[in-house]
C-alpha positions as semicolon CSV with decimal commas, in nm:
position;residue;x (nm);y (nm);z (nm)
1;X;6,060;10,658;14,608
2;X;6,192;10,923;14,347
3;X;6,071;10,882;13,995
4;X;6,237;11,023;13,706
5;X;6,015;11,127;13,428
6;X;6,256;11,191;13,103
7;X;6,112;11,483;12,826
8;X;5,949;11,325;12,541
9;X;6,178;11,353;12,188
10;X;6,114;11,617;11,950
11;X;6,020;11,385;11,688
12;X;6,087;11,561;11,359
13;X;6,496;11,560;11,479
14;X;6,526;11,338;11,717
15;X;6,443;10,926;11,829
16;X;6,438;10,777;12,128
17;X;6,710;10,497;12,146
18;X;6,796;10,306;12,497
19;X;6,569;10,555;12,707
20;X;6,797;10,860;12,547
21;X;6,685;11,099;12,291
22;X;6,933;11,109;12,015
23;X;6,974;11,299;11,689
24;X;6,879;11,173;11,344
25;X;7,030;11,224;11,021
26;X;7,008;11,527;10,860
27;X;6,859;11,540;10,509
28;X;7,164;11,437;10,233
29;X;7,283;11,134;10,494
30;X;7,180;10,834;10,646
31;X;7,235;10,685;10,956
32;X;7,518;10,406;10,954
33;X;7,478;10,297;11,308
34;X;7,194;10,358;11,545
35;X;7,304;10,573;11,924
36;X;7,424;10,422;12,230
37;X;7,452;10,506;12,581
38;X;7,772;10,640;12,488
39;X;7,777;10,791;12,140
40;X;7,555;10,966;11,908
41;X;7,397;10,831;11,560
42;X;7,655;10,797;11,269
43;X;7,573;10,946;10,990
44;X;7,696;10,933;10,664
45;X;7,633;11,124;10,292
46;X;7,418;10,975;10,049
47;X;7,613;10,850;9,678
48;X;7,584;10,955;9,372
49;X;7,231;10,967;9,188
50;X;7,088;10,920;9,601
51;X;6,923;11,161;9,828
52;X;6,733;11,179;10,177
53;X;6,539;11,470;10,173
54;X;6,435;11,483;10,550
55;X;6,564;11,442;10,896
56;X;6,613;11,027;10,925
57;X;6,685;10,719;11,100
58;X;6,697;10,535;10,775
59;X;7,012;10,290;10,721
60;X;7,035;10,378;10,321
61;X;6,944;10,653;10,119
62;X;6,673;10,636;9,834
63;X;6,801;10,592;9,437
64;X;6,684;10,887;9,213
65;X;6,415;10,825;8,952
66;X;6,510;10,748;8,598
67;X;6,408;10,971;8,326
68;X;6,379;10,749;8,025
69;X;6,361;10,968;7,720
70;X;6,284;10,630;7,537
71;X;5,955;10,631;7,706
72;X;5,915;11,021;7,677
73;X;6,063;11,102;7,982
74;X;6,232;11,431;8,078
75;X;6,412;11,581;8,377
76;X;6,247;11,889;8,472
77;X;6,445;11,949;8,826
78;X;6,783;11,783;8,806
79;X;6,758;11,661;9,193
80;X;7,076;11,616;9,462
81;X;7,142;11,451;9,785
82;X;6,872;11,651;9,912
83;X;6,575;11,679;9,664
84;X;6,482;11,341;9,431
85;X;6,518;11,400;9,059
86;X;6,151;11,504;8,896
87;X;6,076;11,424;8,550
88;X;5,814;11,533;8,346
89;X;5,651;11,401;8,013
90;X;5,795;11,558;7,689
91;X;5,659;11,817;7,510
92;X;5,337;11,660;7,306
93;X;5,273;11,407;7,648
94;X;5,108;11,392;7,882
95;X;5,105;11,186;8,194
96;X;4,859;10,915;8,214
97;X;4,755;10,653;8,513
98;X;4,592;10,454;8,329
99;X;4,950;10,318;8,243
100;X;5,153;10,497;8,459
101;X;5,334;10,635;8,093
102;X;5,342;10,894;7,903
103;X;5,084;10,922;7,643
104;X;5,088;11,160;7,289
105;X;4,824;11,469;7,322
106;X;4,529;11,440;7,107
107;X;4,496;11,643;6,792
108;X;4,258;11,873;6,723
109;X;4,074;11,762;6,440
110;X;3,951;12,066;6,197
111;X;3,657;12,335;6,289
112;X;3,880;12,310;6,651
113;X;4,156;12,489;6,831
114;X;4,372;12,390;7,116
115;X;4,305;12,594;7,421
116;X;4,623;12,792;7,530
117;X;4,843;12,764;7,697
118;X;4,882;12,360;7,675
119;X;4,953;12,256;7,995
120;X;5,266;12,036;8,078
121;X;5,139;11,662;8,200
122;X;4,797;11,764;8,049
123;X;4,637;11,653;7,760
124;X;4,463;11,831;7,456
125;X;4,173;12,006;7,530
126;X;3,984;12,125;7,180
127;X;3,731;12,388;7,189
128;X;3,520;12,479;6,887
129;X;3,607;12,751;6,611
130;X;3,405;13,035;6,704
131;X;3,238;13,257;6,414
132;X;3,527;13,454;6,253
133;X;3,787;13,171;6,289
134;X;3,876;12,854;6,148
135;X;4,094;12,539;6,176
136;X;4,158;12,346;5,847
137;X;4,481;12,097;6,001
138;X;4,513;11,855;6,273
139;X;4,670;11,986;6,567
140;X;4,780;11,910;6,927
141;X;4,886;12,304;6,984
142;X;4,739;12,532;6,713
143;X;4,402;12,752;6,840
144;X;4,184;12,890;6,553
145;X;4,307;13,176;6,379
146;X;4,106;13,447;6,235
147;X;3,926;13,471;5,899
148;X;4,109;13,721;5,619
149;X;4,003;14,049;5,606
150;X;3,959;14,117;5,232
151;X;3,888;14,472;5,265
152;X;4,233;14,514;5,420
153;X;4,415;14,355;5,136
154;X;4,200;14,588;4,931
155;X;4,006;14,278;4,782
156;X;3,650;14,169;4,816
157;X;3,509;13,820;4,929
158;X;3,447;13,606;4,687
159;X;3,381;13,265;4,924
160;X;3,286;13,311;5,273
161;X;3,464;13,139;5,588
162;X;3,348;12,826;5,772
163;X;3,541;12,694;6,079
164;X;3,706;12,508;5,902
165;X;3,805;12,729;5,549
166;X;3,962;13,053;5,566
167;X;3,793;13,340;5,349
168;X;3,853;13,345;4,979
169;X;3,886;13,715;4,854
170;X;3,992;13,833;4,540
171;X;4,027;14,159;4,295
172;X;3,777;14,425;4,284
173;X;3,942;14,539;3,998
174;X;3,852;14,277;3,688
175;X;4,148;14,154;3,516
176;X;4,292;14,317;3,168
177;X;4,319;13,974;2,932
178;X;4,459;14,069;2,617
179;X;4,222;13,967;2,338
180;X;4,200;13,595;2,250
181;X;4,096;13,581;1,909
182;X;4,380;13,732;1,706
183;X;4,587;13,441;1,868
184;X;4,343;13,223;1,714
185;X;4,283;13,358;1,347
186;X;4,683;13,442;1,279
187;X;4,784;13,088;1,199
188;X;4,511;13,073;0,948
189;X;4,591;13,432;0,821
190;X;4,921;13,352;0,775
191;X;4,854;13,024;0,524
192;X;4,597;13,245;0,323
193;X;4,852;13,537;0,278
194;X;5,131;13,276;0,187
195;X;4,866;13,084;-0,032
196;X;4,802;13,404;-0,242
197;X;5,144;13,493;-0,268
198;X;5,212;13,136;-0,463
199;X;4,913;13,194;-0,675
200;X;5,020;13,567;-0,747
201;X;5,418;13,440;-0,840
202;X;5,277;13,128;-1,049
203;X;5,038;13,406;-1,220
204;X;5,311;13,585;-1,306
205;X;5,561;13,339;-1,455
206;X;5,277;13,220;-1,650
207;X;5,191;13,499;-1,797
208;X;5,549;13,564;-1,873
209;X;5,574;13,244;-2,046
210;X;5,266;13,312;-2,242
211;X;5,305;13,601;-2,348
212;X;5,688;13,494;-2,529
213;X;5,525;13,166;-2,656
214;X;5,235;13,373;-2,795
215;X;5,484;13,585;-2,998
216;X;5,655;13,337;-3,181
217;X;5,334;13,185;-3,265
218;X;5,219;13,510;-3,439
219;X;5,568;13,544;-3,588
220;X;5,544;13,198;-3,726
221;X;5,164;13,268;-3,883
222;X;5,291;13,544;-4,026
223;X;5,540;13,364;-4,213
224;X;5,343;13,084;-4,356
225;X;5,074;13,325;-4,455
226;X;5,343;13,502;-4,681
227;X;5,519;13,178;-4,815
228;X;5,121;13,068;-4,911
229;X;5,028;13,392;-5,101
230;X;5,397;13,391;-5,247
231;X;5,300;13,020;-5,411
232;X;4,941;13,150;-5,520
233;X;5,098;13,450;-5,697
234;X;5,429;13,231;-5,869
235;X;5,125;12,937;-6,000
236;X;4,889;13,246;-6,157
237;X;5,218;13,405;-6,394
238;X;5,307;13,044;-6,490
């Protein structure tokens, strides 16, 4: 008795179908009908927004994921009949499992920085301000920036820095303020000199009226003293 032993299949190409080894699909197809004794696998190409991405046996191909950009979805590889469509959470998201979703990064609340570079499907992670910087905003992607340095601006430091305030400098130089008090003596300055102009113009018209009405008054003594003495002299002859 004569036994046949048959080569096992190379299993990553091939299957074993009625005690033959035939060929699977190649990646991009799937297999319409299965080998027979007579024929080889039929394969045919995956449809649009499919793929198979290895060697198969499988009777359809696999859809492509969605990327919803309504739940903050993004496609980061675009994906054929060979490679499935990866998305990605949009900038600001992260992935979480807890709800297999995208959630928004944390901010960084202020006296923190977010540690560069943020990582894609990552969320926030805040560090501290170290001495020398500060953080005065809420922010999923700003780090801690540096206090000013007055003496570059040619200033001095009036307020010092915390991590969360930036330094306050300002002039070494004090500022020339014109002087404050003539602005507040000229309005009254003004009504005296205008006062004793009126007084000095009513002085004078009065003393120009006066001086005519004091004339005429002497003019008019005058007159009656010489019409008296002419009366006394005409009564002594008579």
């Amino acid at each position: 008795v004569t036994f046949q032993i048959t080569p096992p299949c190379a299993r990553e190409r091939h299957y074993e179908h009625f005690g033959r080894c035939c060929n699977k699909c190649e990646p991009g197809k799937y297999m319409s009908s299965k080998c027979t004794t007579t024929s080889e696998s039929v394969c045919l190409p995956c449809g649009p927004d499919e793929y198979l991405d290895t060697w198969n046996e499988e009777d359809k191909c696999l859809l492509h994921k969605v990327c919803d950009t309504g739940k903050a979805l993004v496609a980061v590889e675009p994906g054929n009949r060979t490679a499935p469509r990866r998305c990605a959470c949009t900038a600001g998201y992260h992935w979480s499992a807890d709800c297999d979703c995208c959630r928004r990064n944390a901010e960084c609340a202020p006296g923190f920085g977010a540690q560069l570079p943020v990582q894609l499907n990552k969320d926030t992670i805040c560090k501290p301000c170290l001495v020398g910087y500060f953080s005065d905003t809420f922010s999923s992607t700003e780090k801690c920036k540096p206090w000013t340095n007055c003496s570059v601006l040619g200033e001095t430091e009036a307020h010092h820095g915390t991590d969360k305030s930036d330094v306050v400098c300002s002039s070494s130089l004090p500022s020339a303020k014109p002087p404050r008090e003539p602005l507040i003596y000229l309005p009254s300055l003004i009504i005296l000199l205008l006062f004793i102009s009126v007084a000095l113009v009513a002085a004078v018209i009065f003393g120009v009226y006066y001086k005519k009405k004091g004339k005429a008054l002497t003019a008019n003594l005058w007159h009656w003293i010489n019409e008296a003495c002419g009366r006394l002299s005409g009564n002594k002859n008579s």
